[in-house]
C-alpha positions as CSV (number, residue, x, y, z in Angstrom):
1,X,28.8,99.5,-28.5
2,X,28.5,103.1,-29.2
3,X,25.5,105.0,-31.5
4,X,25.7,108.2,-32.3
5,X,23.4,110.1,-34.6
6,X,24.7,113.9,-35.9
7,X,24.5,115.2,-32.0
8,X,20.9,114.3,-31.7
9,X,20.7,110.6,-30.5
10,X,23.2,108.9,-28.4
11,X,23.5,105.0,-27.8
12,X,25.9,102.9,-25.3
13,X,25.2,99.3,-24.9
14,X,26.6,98.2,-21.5
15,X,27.7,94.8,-20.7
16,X,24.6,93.7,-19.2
17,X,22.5,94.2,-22.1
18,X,20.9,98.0,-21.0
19,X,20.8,100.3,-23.8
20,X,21.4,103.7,-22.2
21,X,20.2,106.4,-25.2
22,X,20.0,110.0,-24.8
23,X,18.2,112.7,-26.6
24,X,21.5,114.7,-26.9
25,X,20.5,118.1,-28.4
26,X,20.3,119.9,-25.1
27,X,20.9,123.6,-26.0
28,X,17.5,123.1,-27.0
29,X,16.1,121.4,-24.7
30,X,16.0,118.3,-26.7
31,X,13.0,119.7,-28.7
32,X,12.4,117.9,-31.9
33,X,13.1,119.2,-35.2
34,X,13.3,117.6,-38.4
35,X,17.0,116.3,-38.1
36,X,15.8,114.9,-34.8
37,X,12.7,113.2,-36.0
38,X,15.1,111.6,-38.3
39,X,17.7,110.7,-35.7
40,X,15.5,109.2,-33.6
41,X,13.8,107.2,-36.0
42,X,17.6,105.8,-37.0
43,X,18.7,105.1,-33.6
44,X,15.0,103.0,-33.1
45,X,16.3,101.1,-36.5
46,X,19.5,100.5,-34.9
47,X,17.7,99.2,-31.3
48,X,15.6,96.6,-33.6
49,X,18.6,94.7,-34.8
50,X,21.1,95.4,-31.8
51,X,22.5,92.0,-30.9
52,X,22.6,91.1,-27.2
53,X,19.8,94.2,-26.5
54,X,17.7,93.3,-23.4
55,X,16.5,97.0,-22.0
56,X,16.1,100.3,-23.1
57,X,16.6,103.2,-20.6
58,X,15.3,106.3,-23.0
59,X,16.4,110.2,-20.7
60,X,17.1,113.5,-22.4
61,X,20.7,115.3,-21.8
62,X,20.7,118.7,-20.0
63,X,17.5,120.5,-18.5
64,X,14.9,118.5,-20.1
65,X,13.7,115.0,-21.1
66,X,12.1,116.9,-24.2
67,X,10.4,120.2,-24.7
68,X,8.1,119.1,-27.6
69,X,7.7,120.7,-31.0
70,X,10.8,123.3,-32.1
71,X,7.8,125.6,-33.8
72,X,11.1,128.1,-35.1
73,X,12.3,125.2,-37.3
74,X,9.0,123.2,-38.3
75,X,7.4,125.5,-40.3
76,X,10.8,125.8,-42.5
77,X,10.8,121.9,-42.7
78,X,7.8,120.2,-44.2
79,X,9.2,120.5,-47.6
80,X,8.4,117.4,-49.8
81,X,7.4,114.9,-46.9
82,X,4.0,112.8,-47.4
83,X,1.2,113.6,-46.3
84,X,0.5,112.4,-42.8
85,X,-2.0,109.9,-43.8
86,X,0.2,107.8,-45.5
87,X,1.4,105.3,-43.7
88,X,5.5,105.3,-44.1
89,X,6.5,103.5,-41.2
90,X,3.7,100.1,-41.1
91,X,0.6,101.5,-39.1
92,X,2.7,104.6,-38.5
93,X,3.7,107.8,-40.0
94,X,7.1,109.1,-39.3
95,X,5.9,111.3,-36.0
96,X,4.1,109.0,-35.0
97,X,6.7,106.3,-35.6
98,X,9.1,108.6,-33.1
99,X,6.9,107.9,-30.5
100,X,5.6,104.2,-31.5
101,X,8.9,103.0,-32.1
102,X,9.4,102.4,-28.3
103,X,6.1,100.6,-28.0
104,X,7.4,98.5,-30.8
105,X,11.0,97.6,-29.8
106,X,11.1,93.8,-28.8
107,X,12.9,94.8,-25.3
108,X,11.1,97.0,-22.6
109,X,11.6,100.4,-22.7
110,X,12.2,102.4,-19.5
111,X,11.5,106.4,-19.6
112,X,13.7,108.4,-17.2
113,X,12.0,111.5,-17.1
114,X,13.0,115.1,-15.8
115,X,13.1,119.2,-16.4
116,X,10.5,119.6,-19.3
117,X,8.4,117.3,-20.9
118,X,5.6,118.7,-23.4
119,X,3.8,118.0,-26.5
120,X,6.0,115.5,-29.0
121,X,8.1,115.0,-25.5
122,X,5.4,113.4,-23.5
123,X,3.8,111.2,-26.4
124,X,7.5,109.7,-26.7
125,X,7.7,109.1,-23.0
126,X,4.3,107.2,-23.3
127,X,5.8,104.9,-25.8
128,X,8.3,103.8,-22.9
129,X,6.6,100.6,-21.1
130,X,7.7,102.0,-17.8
131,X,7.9,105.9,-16.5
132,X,10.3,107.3,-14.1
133,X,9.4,111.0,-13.7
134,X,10.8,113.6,-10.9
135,X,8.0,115.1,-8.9
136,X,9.2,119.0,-10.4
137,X,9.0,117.9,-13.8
138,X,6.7,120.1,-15.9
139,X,4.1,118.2,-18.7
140,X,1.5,118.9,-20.6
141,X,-0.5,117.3,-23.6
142,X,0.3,120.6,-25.4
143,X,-1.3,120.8,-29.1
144,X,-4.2,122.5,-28.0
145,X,-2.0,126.0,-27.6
146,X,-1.1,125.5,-31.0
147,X,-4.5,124.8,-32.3
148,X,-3.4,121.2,-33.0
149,X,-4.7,117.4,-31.6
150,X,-1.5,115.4,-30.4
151,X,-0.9,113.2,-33.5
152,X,2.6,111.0,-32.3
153,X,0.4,108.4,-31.8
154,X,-0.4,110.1,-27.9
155,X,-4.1,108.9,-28.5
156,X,-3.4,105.3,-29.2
157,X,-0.4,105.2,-26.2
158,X,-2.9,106.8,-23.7
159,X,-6.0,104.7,-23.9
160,X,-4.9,102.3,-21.3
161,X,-3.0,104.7,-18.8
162,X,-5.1,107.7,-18.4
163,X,-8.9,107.7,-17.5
164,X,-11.0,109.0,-20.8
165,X,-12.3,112.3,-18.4
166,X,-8.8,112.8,-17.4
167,X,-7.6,112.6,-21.0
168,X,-10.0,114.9,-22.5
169,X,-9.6,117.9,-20.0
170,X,-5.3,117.6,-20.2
171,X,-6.0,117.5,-24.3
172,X,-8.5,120.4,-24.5
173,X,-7.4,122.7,-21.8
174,X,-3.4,121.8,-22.6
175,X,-2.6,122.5,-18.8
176,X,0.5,121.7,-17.2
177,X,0.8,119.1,-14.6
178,X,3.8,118.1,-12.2
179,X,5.7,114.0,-12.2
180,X,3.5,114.1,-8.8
181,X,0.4,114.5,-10.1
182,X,1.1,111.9,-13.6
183,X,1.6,109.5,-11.2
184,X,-2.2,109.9,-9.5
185,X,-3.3,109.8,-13.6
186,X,-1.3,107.5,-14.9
187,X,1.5,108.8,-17.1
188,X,4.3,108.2,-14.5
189,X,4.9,104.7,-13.0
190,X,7.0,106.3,-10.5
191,X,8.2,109.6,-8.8
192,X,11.8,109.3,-8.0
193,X,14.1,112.3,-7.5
194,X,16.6,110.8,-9.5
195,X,14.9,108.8,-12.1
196,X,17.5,107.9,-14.1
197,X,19.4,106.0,-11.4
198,X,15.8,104.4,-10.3
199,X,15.2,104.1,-14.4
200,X,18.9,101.9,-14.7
201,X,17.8,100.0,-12.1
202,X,14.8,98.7,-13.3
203,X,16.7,98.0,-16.4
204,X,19.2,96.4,-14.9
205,X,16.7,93.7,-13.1
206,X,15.4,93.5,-16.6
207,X,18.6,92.5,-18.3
208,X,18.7,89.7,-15.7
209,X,15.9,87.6,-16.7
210,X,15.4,85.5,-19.7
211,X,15.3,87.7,-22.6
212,X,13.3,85.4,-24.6
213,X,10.8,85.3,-21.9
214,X,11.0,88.7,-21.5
215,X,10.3,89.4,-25.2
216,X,7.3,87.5,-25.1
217,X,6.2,89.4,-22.4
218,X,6.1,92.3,-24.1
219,X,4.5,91.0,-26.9
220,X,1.4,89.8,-25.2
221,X,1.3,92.7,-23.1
222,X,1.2,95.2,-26.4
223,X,-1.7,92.8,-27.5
224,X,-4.0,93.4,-24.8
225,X,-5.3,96.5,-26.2
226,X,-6.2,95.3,-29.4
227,X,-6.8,91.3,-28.9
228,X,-10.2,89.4,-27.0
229,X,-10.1,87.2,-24.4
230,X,-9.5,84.1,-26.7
231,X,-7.7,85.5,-28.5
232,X,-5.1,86.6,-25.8
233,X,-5.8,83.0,-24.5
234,X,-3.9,81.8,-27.5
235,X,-1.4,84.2,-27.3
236,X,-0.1,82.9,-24.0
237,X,-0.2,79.6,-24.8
238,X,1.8,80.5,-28.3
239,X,4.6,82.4,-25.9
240,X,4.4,79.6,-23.2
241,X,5.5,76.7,-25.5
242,X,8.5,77.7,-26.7
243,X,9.7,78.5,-23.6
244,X,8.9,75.7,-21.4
245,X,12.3,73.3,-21.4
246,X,14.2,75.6,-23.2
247,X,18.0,76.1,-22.3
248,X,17.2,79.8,-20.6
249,X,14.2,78.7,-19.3
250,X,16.2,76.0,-17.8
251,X,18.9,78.1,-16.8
252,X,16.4,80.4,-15.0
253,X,15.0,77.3,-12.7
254,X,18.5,76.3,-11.9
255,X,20.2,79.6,-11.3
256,X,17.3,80.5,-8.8
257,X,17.6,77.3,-7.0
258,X,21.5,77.3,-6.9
259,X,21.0,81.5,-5.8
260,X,23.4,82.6,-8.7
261,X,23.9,85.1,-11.4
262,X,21.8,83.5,-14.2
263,X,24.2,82.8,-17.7
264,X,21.6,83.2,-20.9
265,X,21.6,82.9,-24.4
266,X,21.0,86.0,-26.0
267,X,18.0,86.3,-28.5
């Protein structure tokens, strides 16, 4: 299956279930305008009801995963749009939806990061449940320069990967940092070289697991910011149940024991 959204968003759904979607505006830089705020918020719509989805690998076409804000066309832009209080996508507004929206998808989301990654660009990466960044890659939490707080829903992504010290002098200082030195902070899960091909390969260990499992997976793990103890306590035990016996879950024991190719049900 093919997606593609006004040369801003691209789509392919391999056979195996990995979603490989590109920020395809690359003349500039993948920075986010309007029409791409838009784009991107379609082609998240389109990942929530894609049949046979099990993985997400999320890169940006050209020289950069994204270069944040395109300041030459916001400021031409606002036009009639709601304020940013009101809350147009659930508990989101629509930038911070662009970034959430990863965060939210039922499937894990992999980041393949590279070139340029600032601003709007990094709060979008830190939606992705799992960060592949090359060690030259420039990023920076860069609002401040423009006398503005990161508002994609950065602060609510960050609180459980970067230490609050850490956090505070990237935000207010709006330094850049290399993929090396996320890693030692905590916005890059890995430094690869190539981190798409290390990104698609995580996916592609994802596809092959039970994607019901899987899906539950990511649904506890999203609660554990928000949840207590026993309350978390429940949520396994309300995953667990389903699962335990059921055809996949079945087909997982015996394809393991057998050393094959597990054969699942899609969700």
């Amino acid at each position: 299956m093919n997606f593609r959204a006004n040369d801003r968003v691209s789509i392919d759904l391999e056979d195996d279930g990995v979603a490989q979607v590109r920020l395809t505006r690359a003349d500039k830089m993948n920075a986010l305008d309007g029409e791409m705020f838009n784009r991107l918020i379609e082609a998240g719509q389109a990942l929530q009801n894609m049949k046979g989805l099990r993985c997400v690998v999320l890169a940006g076409e050209g020289r950069a995963f994204c270069a944040g804000l395109d300041l030459s066309s916001f400021g031409r832009e606002r036009g009639d749009e709601p304020p940013l209080t009101e809350r147009t996508f659930g508990n989101a507004n629509r930038a911070q939806q662009v970034a959430m929206q990863w965060r939210k998808l039922p499937v894990p989301v992999i980041a393949a990061v590279h070139g340029v990654c600032f601003g709007g660009g990094l709060q979008i990466a830190s939606g992705a449940d799992v960060r592949v960044v090359a060690p030259d890659t420039r990023m920076a939490i860069m609002e401040m320069r423009w006398g503005l707080v990161p508002d994609m829903g950065g602060i609510a992504l960050w609180r459980d990967l970067i230490r609050g010290d850490v956090l505070r002098e990237l935000t207010f200082t709006n330094r850049e940092f290399t993929g090396t030195e996320a890693q030692a902070i905590g916005l890059a899960t890995y430094v690869e070289d190539d981190p798409l091909q290390r990104a698609t390969q995580i996916a592609r260990t994802i596809a092959d697991r039970n994607p019901h499992a899987m899906r539950g997976a990511k649904r506890l793990i999203n609660a554990m910011a928000d949840k207590n103890t026993a309350d978390l306590l429940m949520e396994e035990s309300l995953e667990q149940h389903p699962l335990l016996g059921s055809k996949n879950q079945m087909e997982a024991v015996m394809a393991g024991m057998q050393k094959r190719k597990a054969t699942y049900e899609d969700v």
